[in-house]
BALOBA-1460 file (C-alpha; in Angstrom, 3 decimals):
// residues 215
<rec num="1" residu="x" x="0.000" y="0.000" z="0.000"/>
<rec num="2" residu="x" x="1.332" y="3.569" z="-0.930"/>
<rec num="3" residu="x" x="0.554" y="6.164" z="1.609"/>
<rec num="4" residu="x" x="0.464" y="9.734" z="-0.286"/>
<rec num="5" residu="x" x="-0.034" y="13.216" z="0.588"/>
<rec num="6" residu="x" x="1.100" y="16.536" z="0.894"/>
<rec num="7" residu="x" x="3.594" y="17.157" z="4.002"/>
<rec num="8" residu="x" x="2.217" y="17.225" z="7.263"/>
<rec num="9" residu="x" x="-0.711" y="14.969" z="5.928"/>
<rec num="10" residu="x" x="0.229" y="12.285" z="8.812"/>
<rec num="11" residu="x" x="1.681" y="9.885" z="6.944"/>
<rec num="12" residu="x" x="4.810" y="9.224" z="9.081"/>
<rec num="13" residu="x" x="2.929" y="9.888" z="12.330"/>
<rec num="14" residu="x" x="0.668" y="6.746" z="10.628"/>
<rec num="15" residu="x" x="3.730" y="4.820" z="10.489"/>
<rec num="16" residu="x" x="4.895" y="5.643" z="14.137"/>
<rec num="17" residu="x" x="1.670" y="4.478" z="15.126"/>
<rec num="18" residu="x" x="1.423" y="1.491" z="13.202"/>
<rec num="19" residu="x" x="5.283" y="0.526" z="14.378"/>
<rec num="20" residu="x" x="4.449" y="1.358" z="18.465"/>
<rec num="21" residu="x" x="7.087" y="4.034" z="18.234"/>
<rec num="22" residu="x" x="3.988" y="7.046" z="18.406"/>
<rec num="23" residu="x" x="1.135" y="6.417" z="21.274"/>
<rec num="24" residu="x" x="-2.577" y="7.051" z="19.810"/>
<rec num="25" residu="x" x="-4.641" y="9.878" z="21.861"/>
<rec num="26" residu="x" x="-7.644" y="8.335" z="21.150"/>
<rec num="27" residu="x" x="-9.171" y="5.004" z="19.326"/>
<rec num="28" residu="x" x="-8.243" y="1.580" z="18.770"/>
<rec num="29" residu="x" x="-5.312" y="0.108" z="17.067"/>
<rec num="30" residu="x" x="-4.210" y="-3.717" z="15.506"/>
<rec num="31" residu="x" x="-1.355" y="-4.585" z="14.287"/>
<rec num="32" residu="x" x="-0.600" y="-8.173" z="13.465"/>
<rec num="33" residu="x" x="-3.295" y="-8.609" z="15.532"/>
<rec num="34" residu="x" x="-1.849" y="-6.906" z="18.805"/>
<rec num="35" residu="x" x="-2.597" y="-3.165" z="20.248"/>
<rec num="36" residu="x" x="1.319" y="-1.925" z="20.357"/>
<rec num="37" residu="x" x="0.538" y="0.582" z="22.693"/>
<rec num="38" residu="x" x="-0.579" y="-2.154" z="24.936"/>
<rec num="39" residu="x" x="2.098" y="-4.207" z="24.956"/>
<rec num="40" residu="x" x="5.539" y="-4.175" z="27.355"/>
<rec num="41" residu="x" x="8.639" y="-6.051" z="27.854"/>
<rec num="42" residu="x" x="9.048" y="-8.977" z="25.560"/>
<rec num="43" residu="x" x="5.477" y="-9.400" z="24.131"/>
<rec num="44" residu="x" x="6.307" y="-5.416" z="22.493"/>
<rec num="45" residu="x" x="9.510" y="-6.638" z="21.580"/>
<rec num="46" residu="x" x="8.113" y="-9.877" z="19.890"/>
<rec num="47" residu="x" x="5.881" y="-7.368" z="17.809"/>
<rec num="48" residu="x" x="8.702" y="-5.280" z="16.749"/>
<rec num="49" residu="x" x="10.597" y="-7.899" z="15.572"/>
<rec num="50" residu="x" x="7.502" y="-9.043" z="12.986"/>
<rec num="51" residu="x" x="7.306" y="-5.302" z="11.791"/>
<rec num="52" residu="x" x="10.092" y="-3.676" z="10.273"/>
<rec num="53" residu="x" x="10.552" y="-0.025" z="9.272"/>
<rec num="54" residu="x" x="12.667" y="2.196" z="6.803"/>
<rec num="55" residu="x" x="12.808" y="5.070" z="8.891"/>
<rec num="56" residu="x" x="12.779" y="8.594" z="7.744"/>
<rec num="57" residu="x" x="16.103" y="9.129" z="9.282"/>
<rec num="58" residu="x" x="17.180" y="6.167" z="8.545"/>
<rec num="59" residu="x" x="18.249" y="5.218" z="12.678"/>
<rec num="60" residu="x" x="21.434" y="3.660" z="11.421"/>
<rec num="61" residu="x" x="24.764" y="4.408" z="13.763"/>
<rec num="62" residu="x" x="27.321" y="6.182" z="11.899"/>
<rec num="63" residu="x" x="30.256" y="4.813" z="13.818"/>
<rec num="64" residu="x" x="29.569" y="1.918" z="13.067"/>
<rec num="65" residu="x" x="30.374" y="-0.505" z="10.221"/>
<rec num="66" residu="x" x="27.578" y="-1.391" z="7.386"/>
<rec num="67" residu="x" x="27.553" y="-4.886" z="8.562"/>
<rec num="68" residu="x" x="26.698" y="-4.302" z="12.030"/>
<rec num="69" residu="x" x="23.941" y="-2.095" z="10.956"/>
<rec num="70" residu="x" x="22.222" y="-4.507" z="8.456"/>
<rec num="71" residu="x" x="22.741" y="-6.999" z="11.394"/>
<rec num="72" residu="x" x="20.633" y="-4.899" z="13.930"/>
<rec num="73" residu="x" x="17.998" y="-6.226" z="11.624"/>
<rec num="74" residu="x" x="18.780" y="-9.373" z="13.354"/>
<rec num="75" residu="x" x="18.948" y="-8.578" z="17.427"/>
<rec num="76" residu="x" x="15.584" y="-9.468" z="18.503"/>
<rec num="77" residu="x" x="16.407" y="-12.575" z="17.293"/>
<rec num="78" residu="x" x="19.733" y="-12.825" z="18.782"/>
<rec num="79" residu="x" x="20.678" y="-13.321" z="22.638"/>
<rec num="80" residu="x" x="22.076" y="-9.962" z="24.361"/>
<rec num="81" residu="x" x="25.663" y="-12.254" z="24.118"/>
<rec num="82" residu="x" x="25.649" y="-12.901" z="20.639"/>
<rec num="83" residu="x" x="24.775" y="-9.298" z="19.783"/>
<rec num="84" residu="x" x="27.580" y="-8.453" z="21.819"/>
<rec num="85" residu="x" x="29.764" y="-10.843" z="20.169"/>
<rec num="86" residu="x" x="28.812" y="-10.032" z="16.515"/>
<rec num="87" residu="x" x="30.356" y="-6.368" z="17.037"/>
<rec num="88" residu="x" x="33.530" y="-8.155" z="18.067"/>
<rec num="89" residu="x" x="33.038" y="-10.563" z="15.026"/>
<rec num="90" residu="x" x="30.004" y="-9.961" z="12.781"/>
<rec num="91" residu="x" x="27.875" y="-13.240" z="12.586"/>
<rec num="92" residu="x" x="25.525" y="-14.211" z="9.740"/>
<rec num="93" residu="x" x="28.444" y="-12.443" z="7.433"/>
<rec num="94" residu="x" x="27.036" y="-14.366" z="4.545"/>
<rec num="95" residu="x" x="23.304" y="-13.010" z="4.922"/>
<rec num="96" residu="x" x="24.443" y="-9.555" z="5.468"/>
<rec num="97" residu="x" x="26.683" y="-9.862" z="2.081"/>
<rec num="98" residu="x" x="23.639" y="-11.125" z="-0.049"/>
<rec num="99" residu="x" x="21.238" y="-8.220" z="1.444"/>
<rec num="100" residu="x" x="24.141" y="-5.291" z="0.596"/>
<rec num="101" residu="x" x="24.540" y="-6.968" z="-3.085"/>
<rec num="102" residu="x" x="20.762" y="-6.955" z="-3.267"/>
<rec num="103" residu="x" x="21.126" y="-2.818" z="-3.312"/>
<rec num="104" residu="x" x="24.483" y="-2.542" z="-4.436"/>
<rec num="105" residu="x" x="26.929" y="-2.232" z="-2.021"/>
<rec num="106" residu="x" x="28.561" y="-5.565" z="-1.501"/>
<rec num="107" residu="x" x="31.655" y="-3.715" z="-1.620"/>
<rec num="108" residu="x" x="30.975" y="-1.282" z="1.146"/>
<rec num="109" residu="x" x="30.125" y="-4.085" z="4.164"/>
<rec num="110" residu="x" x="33.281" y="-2.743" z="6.064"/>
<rec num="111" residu="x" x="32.886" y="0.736" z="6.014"/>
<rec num="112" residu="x" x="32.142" y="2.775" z="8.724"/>
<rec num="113" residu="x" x="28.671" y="3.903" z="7.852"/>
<rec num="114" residu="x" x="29.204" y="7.546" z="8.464"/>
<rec num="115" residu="x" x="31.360" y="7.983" z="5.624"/>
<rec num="116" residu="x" x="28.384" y="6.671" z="3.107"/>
<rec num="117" residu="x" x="26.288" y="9.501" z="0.716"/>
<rec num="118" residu="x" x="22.861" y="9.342" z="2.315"/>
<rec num="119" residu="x" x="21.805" y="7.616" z="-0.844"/>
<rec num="120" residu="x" x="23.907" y="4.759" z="0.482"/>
<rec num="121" residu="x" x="22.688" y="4.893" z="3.761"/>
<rec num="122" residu="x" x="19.426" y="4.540" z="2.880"/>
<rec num="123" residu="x" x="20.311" y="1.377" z="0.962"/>
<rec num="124" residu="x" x="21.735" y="-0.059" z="4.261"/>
<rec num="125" residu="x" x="18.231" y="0.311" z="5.997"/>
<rec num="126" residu="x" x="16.335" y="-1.590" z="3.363"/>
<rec num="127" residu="x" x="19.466" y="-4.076" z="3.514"/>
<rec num="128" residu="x" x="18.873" y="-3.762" z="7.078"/>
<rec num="129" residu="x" x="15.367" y="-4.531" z="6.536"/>
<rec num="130" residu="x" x="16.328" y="-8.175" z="3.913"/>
<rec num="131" residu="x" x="17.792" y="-9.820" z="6.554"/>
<rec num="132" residu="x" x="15.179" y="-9.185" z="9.230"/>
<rec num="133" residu="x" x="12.442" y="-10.487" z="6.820"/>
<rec num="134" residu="x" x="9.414" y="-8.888" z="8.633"/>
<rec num="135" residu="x" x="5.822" y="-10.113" z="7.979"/>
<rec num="136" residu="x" x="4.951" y="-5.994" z="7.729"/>
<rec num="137" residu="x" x="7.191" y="-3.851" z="6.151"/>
<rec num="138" residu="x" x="6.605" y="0.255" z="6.845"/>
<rec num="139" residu="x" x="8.998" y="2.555" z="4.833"/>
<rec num="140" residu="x" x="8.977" y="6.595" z="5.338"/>
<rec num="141" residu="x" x="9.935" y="7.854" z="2.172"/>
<rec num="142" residu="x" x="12.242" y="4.820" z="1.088"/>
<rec num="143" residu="x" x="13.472" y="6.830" z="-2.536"/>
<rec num="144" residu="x" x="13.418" y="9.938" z="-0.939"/>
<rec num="145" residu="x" x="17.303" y="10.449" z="-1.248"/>
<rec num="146" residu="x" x="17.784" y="7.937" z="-4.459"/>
<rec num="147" residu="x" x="18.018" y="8.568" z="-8.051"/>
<rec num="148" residu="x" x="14.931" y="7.300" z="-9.980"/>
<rec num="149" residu="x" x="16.625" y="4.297" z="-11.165"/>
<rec num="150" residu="x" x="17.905" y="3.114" z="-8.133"/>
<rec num="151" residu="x" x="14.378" y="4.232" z="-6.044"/>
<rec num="152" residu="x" x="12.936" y="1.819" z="-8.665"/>
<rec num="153" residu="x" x="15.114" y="-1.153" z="-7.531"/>
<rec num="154" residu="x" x="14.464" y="-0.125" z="-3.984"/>
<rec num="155" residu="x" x="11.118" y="-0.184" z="-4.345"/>
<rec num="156" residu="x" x="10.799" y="-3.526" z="-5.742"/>
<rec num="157" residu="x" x="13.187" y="-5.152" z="-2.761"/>
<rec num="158" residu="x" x="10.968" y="-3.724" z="-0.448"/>
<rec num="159" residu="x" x="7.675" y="-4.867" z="-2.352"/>
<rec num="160" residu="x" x="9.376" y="-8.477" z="-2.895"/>
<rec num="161" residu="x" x="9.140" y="-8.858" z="0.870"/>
<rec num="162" residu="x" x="5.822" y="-9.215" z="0.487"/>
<rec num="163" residu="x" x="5.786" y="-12.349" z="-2.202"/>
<rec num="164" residu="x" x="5.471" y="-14.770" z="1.108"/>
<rec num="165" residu="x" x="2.294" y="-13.262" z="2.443"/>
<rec num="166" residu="x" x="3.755" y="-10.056" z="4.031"/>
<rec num="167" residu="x" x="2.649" y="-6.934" z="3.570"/>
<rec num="168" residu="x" x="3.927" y="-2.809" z="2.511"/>
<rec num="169" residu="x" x="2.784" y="0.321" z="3.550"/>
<rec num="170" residu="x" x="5.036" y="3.020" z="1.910"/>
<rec num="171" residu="x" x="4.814" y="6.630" z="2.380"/>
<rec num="172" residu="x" x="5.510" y="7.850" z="-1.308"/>
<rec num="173" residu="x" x="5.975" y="11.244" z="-2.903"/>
<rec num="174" residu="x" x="6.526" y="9.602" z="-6.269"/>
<rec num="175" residu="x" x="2.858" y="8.790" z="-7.755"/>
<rec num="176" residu="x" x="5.158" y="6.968" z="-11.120"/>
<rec num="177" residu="x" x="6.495" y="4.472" z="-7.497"/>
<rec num="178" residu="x" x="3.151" y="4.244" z="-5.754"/>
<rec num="179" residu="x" x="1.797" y="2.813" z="-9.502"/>
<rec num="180" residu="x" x="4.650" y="0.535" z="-10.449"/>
<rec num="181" residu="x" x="5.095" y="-1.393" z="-7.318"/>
<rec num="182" residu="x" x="1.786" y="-0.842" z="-5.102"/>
<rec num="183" residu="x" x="-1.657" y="-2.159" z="-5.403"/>
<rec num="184" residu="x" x="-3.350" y="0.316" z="-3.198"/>
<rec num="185" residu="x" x="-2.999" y="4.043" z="-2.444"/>
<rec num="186" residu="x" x="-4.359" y="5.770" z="0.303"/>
<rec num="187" residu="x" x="-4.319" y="9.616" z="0.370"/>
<rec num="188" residu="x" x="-3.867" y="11.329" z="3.493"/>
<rec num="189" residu="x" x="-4.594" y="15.451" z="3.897"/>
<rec num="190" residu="x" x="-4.641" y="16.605" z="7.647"/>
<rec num="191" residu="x" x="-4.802" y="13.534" z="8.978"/>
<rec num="192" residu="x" x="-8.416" y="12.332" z="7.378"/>
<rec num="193" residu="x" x="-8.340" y="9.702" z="4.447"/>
<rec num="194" residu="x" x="-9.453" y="11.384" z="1.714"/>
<rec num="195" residu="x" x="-8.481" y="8.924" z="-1.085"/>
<rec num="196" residu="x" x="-8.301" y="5.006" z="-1.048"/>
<rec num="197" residu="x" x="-8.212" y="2.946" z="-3.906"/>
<rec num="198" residu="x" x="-6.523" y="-0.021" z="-6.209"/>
<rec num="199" residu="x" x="-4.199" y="0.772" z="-7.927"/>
<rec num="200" residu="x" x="-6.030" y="-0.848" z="-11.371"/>
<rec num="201" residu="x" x="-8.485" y="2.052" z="-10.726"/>
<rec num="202" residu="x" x="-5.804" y="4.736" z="-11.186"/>
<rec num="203" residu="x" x="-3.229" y="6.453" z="-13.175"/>
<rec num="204" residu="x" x="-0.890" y="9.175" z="-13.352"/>
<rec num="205" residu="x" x="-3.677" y="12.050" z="-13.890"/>
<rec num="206" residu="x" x="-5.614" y="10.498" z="-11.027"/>
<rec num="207" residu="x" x="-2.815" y="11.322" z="-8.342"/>
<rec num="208" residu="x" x="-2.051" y="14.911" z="-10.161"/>
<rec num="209" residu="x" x="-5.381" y="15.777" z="-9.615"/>
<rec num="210" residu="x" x="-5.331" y="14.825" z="-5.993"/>
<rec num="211" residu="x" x="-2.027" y="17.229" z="-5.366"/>
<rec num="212" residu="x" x="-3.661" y="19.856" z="-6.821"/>
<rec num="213" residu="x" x="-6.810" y="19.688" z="-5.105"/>
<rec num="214" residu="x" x="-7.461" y="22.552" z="-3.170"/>
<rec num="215" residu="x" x="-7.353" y="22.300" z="0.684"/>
């Protein structure tokens, strides 16, 4: 599902909802059949680990190297030891090599991640994101910093997640993205749903027109 809208539409506060990260005011919530903002301790922490999330800013540590951060993809499946361990030596090396070739940056798994364009770095989230093969995937602006030929490949990594029953919700600026590699779009303006629909029912014009809708 593509999530589209002009800024400050709610879109990523949707996605901090959806991810337990942002507490609802008021109303219900499900996700994966569980209320996050219900949840503590390890039955939250079992619920994160089935939901993963490109984040706008990305959350990745700088001092670090790439492998460790695709690897955090990893920890809640890993014991507090062999978390430890991996910065030491990184486990799974294999895993984390196949995810970075997946977006192109085999070459850069030793790097510190600091020294990486932000393009790059927002390759290592979605790498991040391969390995930890969530059952929901929630990406804030996943092209935003990418040329269009790489946000095209990005896009279809992250919608390829869902081929084993998962599921997308993508927070999209591009309307061409939201088209190619979503089958539903939701429009968001100040916080109401104002637009939600197949994708087979739309096209370019039909997203234009919602942009320039007055408001």
């Amino acid at each position: 599902m593509a999530l589209v809208g002009p800024s400050g539409a709610g879109k990523s506060t949707l996605l901090g909802l959806v991810n337990g990260s942002v507490l609802p005011t008021a109303g219900s919530l499900r996700v994966l059949g569980d209320d996050p903002s219900r949840l503590r301790g390890p039955a939250l922490r079992r619920l994160r680990a089935r939901v993963g999330t490109v984040h706008q800013h990305l959350e990745l540590v700088g001092q670090l190297r790439v492998v460790h951060n695709v690897n955090a993809g990893r920890l809640a499946d890993w014991s507090a030891a062999r978390a430890a361990w991996s910065l030491v030596r990184p486990q799974g090396v294999p895993e984390v090599l196949d995810a970075l070739s997946a977006v192109g940056l085999a070459d850069r798994a030793y790097e510190r991640t600091e020294r990486l364009s932000g393009g790059q770095r927002q390759r290592v989230a979605v790498a991040r994101l391969l390995v930890q093969r969530p059952e929901l995937v929630l990406a804030d602006e996943p092209a935003s910093a990418l040329d269009p030929v790489l946000a095209d490949a990005v896009l279809g990594l992250l919608a390829g997640l869902t081929e084993q029953g998962g599921a997308l919700v993508a927070s999209l600026h591009d309307p061409a993205l939201a088209l190619r590699h979503c089958t539903r779009v939701v429009g968001l303006v100040d916080g109401r749903v104002v637009l939600d629909a197949p994708v087979a029912d739309l096209d370019a014009g039909d997203l234009a027109d919602f942009y320039a809708a007055p408001r």
